[in-house]
C-alpha positions in Angstrom: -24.6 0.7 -15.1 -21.9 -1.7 -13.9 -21.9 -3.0 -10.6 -19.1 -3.3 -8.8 -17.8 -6.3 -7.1 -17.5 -6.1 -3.2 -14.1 -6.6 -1.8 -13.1 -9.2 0.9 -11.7 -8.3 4.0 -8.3 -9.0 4.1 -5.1 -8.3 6.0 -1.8 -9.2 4.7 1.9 -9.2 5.4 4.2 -9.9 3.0 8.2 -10.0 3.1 10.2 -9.2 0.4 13.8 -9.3 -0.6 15.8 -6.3 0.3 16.1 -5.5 -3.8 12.5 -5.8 -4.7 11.4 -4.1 -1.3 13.6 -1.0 -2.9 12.7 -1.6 -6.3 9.2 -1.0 -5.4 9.5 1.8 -2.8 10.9 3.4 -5.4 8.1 2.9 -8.0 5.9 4.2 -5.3 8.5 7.4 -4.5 8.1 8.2 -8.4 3.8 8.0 -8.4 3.6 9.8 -5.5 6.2 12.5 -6.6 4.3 13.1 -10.5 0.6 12.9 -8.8 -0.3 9.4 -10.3 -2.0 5.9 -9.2 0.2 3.2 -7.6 -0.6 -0.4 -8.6 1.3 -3.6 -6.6 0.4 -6.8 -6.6 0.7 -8.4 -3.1 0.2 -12.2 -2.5 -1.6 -12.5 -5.8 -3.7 -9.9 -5.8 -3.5 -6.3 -7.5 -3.9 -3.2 -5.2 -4.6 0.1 -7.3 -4.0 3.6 -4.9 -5.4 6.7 -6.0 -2.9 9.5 -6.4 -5.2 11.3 -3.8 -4.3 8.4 -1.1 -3.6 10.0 2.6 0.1 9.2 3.8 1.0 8.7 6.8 3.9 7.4 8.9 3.1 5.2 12.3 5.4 3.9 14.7 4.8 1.4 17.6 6.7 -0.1 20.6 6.2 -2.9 22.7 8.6 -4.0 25.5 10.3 -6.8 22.9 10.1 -4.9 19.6 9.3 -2.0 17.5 7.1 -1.3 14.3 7.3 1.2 11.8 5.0 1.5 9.2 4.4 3.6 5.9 1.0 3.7 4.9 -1.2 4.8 2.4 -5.3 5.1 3.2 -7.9 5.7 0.4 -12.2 5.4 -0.1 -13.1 2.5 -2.1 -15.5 4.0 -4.9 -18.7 2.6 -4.8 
């Protein structure tokens, strides 16, 4: 049986262009819509999501700015 290797903690934001920010919300829109796994690659590293990732929208406020965020949370398999 294959071990699996253990994942680093990380925690990443990345910018993108306004065309490839669409381009890739869309390719998300699509997976989510058919039932199927996401995969992005963000700052060099590929993320899979299960088609059974939880969505959820959060919003935040501060007294200088505002936040809102789509996000999609999933189990690693181990």
């Amino acid at each position: 049986m294959a071990t699996q290797k253990k994942k680093r903690k990380r925690d990443i934001e990345k910018n993108y262009p306004v065309k490839q920010f669409v381009k890739k919300l869309r390719r998300l829109a699509d997976c989510i819509e058919q039932g199927k796994k996401f995969q992005i690659q963000v700052a060099g590293e590929r993320v899979s999501i299960p088609a059974t990732a939880v969505i959820n929208i959060e919003h935040e406020r501060s007294d200088s700015s505002e936040e809102l965020e789509f996000q999609l949370k999933w189990l690693f398999n181990k």
